[in-house]
C-alpha atoms as a printed R data frame, in Angstrom:
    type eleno elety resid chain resno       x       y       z
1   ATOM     1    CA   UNK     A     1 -52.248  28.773 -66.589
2   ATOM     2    CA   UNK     A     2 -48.768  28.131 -64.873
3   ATOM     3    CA   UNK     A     3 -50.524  29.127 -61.265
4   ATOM     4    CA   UNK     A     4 -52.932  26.024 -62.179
5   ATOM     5    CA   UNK     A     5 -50.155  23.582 -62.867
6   ATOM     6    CA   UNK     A     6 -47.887  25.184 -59.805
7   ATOM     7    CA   UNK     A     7 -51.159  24.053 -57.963
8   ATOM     8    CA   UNK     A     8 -51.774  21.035 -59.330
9   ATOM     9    CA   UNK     A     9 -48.003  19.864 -58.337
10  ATOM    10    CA   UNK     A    10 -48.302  21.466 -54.854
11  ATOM    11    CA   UNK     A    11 -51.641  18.779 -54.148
12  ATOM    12    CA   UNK     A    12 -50.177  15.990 -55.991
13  ATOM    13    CA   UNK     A    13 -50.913  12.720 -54.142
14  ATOM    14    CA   UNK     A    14 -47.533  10.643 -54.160
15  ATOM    15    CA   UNK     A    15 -47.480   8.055 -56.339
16  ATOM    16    CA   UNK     A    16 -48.713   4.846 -54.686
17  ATOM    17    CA   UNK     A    17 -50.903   7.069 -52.393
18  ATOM    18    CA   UNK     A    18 -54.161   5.233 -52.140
19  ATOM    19    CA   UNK     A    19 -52.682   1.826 -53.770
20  ATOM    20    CA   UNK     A    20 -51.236  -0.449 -51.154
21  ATOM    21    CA   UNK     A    21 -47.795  -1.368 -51.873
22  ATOM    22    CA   UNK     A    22 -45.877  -4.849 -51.769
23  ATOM    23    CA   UNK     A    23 -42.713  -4.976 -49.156
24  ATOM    24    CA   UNK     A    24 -40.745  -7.715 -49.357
25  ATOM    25    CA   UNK     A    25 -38.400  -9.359 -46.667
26  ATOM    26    CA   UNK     A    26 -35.427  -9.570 -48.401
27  ATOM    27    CA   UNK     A    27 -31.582 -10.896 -48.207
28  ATOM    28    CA   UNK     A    28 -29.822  -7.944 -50.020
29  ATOM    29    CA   UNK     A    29 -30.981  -4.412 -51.316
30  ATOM    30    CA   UNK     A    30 -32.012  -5.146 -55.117
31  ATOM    31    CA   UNK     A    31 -34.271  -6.251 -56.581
32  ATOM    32    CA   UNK     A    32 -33.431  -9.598 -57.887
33  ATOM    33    CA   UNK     A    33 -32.330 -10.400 -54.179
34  ATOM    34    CA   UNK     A    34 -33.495 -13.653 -52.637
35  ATOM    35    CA   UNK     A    35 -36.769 -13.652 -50.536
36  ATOM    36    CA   UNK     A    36 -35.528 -13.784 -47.029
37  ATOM    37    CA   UNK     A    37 -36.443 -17.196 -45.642
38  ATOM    38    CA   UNK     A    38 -37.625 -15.029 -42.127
39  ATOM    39    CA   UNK     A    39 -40.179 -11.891 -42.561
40  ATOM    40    CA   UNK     A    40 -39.021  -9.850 -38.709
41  ATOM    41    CA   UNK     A    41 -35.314 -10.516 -38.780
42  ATOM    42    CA   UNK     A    42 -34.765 -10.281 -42.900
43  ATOM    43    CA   UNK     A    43 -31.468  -8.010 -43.535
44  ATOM    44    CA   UNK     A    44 -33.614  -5.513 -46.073
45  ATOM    45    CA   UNK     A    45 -37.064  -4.524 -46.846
46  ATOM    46    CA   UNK     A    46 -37.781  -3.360 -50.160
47  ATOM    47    CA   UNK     A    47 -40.679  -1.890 -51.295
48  ATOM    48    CA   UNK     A    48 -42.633  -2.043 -54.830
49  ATOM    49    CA   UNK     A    49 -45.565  -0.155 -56.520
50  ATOM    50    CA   UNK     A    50 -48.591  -1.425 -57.466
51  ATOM    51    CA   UNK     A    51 -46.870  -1.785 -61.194
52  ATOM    52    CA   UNK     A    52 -44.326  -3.960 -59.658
53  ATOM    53    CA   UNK     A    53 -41.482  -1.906 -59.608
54  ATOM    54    CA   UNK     A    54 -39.233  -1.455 -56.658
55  ATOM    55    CA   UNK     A    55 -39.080   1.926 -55.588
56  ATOM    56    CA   UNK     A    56 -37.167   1.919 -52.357
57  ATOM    57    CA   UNK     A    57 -35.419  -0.327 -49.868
58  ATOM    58    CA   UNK     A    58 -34.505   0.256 -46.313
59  ATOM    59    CA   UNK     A    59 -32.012  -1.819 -44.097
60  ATOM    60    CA   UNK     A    60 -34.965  -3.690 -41.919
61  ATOM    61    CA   UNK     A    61 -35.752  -1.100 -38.774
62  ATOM    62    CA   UNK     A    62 -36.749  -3.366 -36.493
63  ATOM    63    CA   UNK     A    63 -34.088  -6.522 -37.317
64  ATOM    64    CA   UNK     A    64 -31.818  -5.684 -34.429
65  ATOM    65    CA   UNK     A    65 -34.530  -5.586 -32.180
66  ATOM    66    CA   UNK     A    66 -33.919  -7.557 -28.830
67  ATOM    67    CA   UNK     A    67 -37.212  -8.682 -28.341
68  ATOM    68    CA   UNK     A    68 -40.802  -7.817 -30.337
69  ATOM    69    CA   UNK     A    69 -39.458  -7.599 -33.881
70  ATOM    70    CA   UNK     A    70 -42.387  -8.506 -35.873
71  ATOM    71    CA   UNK     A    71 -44.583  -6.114 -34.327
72  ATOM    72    CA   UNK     A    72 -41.996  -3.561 -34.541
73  ATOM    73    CA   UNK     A    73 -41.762  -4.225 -38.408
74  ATOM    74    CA   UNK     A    74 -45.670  -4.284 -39.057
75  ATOM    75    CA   UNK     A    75 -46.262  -0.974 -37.252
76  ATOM    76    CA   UNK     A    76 -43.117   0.315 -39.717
77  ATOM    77    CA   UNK     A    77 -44.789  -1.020 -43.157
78  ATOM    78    CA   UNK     A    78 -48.003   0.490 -41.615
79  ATOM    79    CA   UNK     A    79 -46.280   3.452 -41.888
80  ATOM    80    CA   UNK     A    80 -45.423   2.803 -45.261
81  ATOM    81    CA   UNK     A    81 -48.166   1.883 -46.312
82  ATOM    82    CA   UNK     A    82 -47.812  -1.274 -47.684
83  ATOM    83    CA   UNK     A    83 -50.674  -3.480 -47.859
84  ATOM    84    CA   UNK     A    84 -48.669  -7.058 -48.675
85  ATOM    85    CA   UNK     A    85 -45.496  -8.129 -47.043
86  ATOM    86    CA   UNK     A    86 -43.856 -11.533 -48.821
87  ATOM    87    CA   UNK     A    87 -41.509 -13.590 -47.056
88  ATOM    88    CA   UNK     A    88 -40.200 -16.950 -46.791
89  ATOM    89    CA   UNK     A    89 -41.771 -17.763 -43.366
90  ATOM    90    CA   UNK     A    90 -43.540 -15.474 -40.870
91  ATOM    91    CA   UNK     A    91 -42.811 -16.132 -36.728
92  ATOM    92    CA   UNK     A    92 -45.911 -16.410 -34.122
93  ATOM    93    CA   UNK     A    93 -45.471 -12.730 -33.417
94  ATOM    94    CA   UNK     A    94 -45.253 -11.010 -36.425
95  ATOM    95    CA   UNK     A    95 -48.391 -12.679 -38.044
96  ATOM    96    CA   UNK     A    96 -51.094 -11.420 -35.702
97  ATOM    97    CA   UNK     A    97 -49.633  -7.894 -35.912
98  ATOM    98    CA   UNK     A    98 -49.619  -7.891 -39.739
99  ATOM    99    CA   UNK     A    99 -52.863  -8.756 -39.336
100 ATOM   100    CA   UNK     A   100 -54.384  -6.658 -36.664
101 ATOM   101    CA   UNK     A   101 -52.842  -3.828 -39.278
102 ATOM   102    CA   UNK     A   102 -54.388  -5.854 -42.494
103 ATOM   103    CA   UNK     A   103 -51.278  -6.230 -43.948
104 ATOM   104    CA   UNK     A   104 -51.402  -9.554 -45.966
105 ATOM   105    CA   UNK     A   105 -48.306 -12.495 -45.652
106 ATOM   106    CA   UNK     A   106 -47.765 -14.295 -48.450
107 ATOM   107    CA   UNK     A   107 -44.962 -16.858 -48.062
108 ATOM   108    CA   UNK     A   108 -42.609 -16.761 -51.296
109 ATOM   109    CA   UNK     A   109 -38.980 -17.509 -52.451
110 ATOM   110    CA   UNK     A   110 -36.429 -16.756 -55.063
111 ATOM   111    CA   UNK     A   111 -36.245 -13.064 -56.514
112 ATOM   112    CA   UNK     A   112 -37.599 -10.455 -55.116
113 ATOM   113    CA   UNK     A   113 -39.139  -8.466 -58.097
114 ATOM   114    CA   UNK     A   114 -40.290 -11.513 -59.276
115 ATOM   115    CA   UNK     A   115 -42.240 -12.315 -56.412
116 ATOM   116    CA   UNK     A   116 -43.552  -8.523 -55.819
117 ATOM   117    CA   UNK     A   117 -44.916  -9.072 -59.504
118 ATOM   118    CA   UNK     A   118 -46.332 -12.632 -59.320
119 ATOM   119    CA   UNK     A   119 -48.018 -11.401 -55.573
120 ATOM   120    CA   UNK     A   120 -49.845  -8.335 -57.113
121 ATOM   121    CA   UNK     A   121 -51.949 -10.734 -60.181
């Protein structure tokens, strides 16, 4: 019997596998941080399960970029696999590269977990 649960945690899926996961563009790393008003350049990405709850954040990767910032930051939450990014505005080049990687934009503001929650009804 403990071979079958060893096995059982050795093939666990991780939690969201297979559910798409909200990101959200975001001025500070927690939760009830403001919606960044701009999706590529935002200072923080956090990320929340399909419950709702945030389960990691990341300074944004692709914020410093010089030049191609939104399609650096939809090929990232690809990664991720997050299937809804909320901001307060997306620019003309992240939109068609959130797209082309059918990751949904969903223009929001005020706290971040509350939008995450209020996105994924």
């Amino acid at each position: 019997m403990k071979w079958l649960f060893a096995l059982m945690l050795a093939t666990a899926a991780p939690a969201w596998a297979g559910e798409a996961r909200i990101a959200v563009a975001a001025d500070a790393a927690h939760a009830e941080a403001r919606v960044s008003p701009v999706a590529a350049r935002a200072p923080h990405i956090l990320i929340f399960d399909a419950a709702g709850a945030m389960v990691e954040w990341h300074p944004n990767p692709a914020a410093a970029n010089p030049g191609g910032a939104g399609p650096a930051l939809a090929r990232w939450l690809a990664e991720k696999n997050v299937g809804t990014l909320i901001a307060g505005d997306f620019g003309a080049k992240i939109a068609p590269a959130l797209e082309e990687r059918k990751i949904r934009a969903v223009k929001a503001s005020g706290a971040a977990v509350q939008a995450a929650k209020e996105t994924r009804r």
